[in-house]
C-alpha positions as CSV (number, residue, x, y, z in Angstrom):
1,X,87.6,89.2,103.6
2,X,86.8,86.5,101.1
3,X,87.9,86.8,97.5
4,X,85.7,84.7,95.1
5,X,87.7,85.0,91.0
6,X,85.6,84.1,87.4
7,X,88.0,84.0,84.5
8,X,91.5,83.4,83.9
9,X,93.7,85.0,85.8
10,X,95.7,85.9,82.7
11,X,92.8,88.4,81.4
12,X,92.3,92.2,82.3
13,X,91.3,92.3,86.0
14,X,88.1,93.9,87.4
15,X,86.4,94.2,90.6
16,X,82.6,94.1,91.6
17,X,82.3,94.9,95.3
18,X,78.6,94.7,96.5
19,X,76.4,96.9,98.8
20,X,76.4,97.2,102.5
21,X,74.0,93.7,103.6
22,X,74.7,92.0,100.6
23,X,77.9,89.9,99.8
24,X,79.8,88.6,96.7
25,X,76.7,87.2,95.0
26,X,75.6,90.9,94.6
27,X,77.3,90.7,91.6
28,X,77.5,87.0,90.7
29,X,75.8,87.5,87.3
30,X,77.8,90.3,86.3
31,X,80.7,88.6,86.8
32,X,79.8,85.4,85.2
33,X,79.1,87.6,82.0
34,X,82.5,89.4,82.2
35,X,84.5,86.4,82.7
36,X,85.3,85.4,79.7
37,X,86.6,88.4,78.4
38,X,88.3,89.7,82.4
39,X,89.6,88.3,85.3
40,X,86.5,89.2,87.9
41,X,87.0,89.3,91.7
42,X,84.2,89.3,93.8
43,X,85.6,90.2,97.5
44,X,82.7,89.5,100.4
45,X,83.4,92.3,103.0
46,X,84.1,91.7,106.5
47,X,80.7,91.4,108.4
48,X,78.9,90.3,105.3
49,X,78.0,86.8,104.0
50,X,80.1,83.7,105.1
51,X,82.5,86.6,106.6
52,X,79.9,87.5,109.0
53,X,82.0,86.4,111.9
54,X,84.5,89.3,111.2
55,X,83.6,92.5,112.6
56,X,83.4,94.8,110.0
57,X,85.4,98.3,110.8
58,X,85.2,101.0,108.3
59,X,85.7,101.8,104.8
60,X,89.2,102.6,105.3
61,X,89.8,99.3,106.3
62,X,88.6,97.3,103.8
63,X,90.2,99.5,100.9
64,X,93.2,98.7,103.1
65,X,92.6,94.9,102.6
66,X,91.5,95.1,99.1
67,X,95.0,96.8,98.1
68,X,96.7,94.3,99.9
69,X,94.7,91.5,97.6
70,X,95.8,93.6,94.8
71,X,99.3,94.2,95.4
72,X,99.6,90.4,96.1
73,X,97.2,88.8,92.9
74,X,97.1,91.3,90.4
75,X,100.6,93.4,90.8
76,X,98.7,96.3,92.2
77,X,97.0,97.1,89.4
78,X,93.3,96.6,87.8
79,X,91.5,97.4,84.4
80,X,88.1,98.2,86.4
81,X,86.6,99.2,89.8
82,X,83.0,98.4,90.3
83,X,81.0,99.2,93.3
84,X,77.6,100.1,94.4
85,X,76.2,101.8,97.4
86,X,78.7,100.8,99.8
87,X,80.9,98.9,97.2
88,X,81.0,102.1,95.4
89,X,82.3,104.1,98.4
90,X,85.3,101.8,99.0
91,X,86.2,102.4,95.2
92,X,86.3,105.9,95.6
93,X,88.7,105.7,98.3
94,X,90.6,103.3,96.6
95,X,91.0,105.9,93.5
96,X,92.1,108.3,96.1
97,X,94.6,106.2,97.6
98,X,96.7,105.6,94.1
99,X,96.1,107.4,90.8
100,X,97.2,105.2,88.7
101,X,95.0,101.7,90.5
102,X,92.8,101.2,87.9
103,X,91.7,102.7,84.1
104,X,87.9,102.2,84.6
105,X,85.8,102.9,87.7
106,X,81.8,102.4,88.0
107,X,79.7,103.9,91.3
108,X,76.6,103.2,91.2
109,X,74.1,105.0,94.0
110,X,77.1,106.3,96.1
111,X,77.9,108.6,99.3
112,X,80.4,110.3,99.8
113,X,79.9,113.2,102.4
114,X,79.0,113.3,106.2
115,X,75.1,112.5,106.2
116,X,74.9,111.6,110.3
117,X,71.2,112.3,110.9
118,X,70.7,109.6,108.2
119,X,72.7,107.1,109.8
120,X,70.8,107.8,113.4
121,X,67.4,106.8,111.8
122,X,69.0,104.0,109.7
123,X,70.6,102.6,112.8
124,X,67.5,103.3,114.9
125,X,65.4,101.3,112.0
126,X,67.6,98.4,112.9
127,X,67.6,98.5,116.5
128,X,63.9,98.6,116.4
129,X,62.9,96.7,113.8
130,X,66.1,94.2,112.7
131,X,64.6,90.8,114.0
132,X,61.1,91.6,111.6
133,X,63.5,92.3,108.9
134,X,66.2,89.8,109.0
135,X,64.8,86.7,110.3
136,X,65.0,83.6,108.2
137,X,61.0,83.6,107.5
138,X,61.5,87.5,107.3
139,X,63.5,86.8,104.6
140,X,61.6,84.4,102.6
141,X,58.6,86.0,103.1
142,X,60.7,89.8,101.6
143,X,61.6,87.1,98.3
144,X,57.6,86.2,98.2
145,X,57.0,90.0,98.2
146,X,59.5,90.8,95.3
147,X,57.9,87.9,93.4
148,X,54.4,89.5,93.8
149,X,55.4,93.2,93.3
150,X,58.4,93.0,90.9
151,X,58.9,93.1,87.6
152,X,59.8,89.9,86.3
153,X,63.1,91.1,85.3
154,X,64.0,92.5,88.8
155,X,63.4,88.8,90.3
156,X,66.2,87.1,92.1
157,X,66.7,83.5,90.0
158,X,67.0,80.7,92.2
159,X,70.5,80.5,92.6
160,X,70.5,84.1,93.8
161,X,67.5,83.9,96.4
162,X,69.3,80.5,98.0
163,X,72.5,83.0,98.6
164,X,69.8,85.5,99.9
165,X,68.3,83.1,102.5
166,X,71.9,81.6,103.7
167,X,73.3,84.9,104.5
168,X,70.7,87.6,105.3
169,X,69.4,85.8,108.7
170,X,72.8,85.6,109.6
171,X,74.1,89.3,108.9
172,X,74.9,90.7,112.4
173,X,73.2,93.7,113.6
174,X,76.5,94.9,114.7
175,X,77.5,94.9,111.2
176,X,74.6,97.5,109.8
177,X,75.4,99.9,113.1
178,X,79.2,100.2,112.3
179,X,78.5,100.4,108.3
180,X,75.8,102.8,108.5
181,X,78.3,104.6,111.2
182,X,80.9,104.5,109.0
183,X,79.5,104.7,105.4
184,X,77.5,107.9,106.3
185,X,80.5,109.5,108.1
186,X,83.0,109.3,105.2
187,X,84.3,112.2,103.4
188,X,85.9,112.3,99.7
189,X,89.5,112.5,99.8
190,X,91.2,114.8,97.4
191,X,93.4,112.3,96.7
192,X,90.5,111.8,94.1
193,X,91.8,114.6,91.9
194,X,94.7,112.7,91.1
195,X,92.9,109.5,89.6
196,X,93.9,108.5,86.2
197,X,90.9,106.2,85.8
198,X,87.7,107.2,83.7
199,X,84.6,107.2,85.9
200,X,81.2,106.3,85.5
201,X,78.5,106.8,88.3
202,X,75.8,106.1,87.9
203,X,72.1,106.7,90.1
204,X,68.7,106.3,89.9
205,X,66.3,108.5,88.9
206,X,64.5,107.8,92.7
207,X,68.0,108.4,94.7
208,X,67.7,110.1,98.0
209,X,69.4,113.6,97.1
210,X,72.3,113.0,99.1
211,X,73.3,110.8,96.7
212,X,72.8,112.8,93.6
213,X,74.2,115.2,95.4
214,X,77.2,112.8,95.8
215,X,77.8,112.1,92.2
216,X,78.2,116.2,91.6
217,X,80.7,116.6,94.2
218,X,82.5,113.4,93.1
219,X,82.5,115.0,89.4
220,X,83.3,118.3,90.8
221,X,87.0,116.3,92.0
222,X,87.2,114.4,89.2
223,X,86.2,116.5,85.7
224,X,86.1,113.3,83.6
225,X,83.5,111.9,86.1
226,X,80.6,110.9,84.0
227,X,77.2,110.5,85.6
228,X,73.8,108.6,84.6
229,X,70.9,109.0,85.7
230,X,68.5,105.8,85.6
231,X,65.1,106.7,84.9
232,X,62.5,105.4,87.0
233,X,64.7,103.4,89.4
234,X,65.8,103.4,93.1
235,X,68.8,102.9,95.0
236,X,71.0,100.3,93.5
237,X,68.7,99.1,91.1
238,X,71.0,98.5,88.2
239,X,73.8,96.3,89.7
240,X,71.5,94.3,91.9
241,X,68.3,93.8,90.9
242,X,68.6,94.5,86.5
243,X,72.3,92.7,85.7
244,X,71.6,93.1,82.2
245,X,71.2,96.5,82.0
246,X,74.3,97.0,83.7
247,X,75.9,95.1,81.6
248,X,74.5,97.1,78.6
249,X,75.5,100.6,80.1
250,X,78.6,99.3,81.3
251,X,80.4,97.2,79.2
252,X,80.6,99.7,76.3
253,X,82.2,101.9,79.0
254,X,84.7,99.3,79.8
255,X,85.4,99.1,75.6
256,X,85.0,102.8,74.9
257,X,88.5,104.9,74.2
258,X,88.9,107.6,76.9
């Protein structure tokens, strides 16, 4: 697991931990915003990105890792937990796991119950399909579509669709099957009861229900849980394709009093 930092060191420290695929650039213009006023780490999980040679295990594991880069760097504690999709998953076990880890948490688009039949088609999709959908010309030819079809505001910049192209024809299949194994096989840990931190999670309006469904069990644990709903958008939408509306919705948040 690679840790990439923005900011001093000396600032509040917060955490952006991207979606399953993705890597650290998930949230590279997030963090770039942030850093002036916190300390941002951007961790790429095992099996992602330039870590794609490490077999990626399970959620469990990589909140394991990620406590041991936080109990080393940042004396085990944080100001904020950020995550979405996958990302958001390992911060909710990392909430279960200590109580007192961080003051703010953001989930955006999030499981967290059993939901195997999802991961056989998922996993299935891959097996059948994975060299159409993650070839390099795959890939550049999915960035051409996004040009045509989205929003100009959704749009990867440059910088972002250069990340895209290094790292998505190199993601390893074996990666997805474990994840979607993994990420669709995780329970919520009461452990999550005991979390000091304020919560935000966040979804959009077109989520799957298991994941709406997701952010009322979380909030059904944790009675401060705060959910929004995005209107009109899909999984994920906010923290990867619309950075400054998550940076609208979510820094108040990270200011507001609890």
């Amino acid at each position: 697991m690679k840790i990439h930092e923005f900011g001093s060191r000396d600032l509040p420290h917060v955490m952006l931990i991207h979606g399953g695929g993705n890597a650290w650039w998930n949230f590279l213009r997030q963090a770039r915003a942030l850093s002036e006023r916190y300390h941002v780490i951007l961790p790429t999980l095992d099996g992602h990105g330039e870590e794609y040679k490490i077999p990626y295990r399970s959620t469990e594991e990589s909140a394991d890792k990620l406590l041991k880069y936080l109990d080393d760097c940042c004396n085990g504690r944080l100001f904020a937990l950020c995550g979405v999709s996958l990302g958001g998953q390992i911060v909710m076990e990392l909430l279960a796991r200590r109580p007192d880890l961080a003051e703010k948490a953001v989930i955006d688009g999030s499981l967290c119950y059993p939901n195997p039949g999802l991961a056989d088609f998922c996993i299935l999709t891959v097996r059948l399909f994975g060299r159409l959908m993650f070839s390099e010309k795959a890939c550049r030819f999915q960035l051409k579509l996004m040009d045509l079809w989205l929003p100009e505001k959704m749009r990867y910049p440059a910088e972002i669709q250069a990340y895209y192209l290094q790292d998505m024809p190199r993601l390893p299949r074996e990666t997805l099957y474990t994840m979607y194994r993994t990420y669709m096989a995780y329970y919520l840990k009461e452990g999550v009861r005991e979390s000091h931190a304020e919560v935000l999670y966040c979804y959009g309006e077109k989520e799957m229900k298991c994941v709406k469904k997701s952010a009322r069990l979380f909030q059904s644990l944790h009675l401060s849980c705060r959910i929004y709903e995005a209107k009109g958008y899909g999984h994920g939408y906010l923290s990867v394709y619309l950075p400054g509306e998550w940076l609208q919705i979510v820094v108040p948040f990270l200011k507001s009093q609890s």
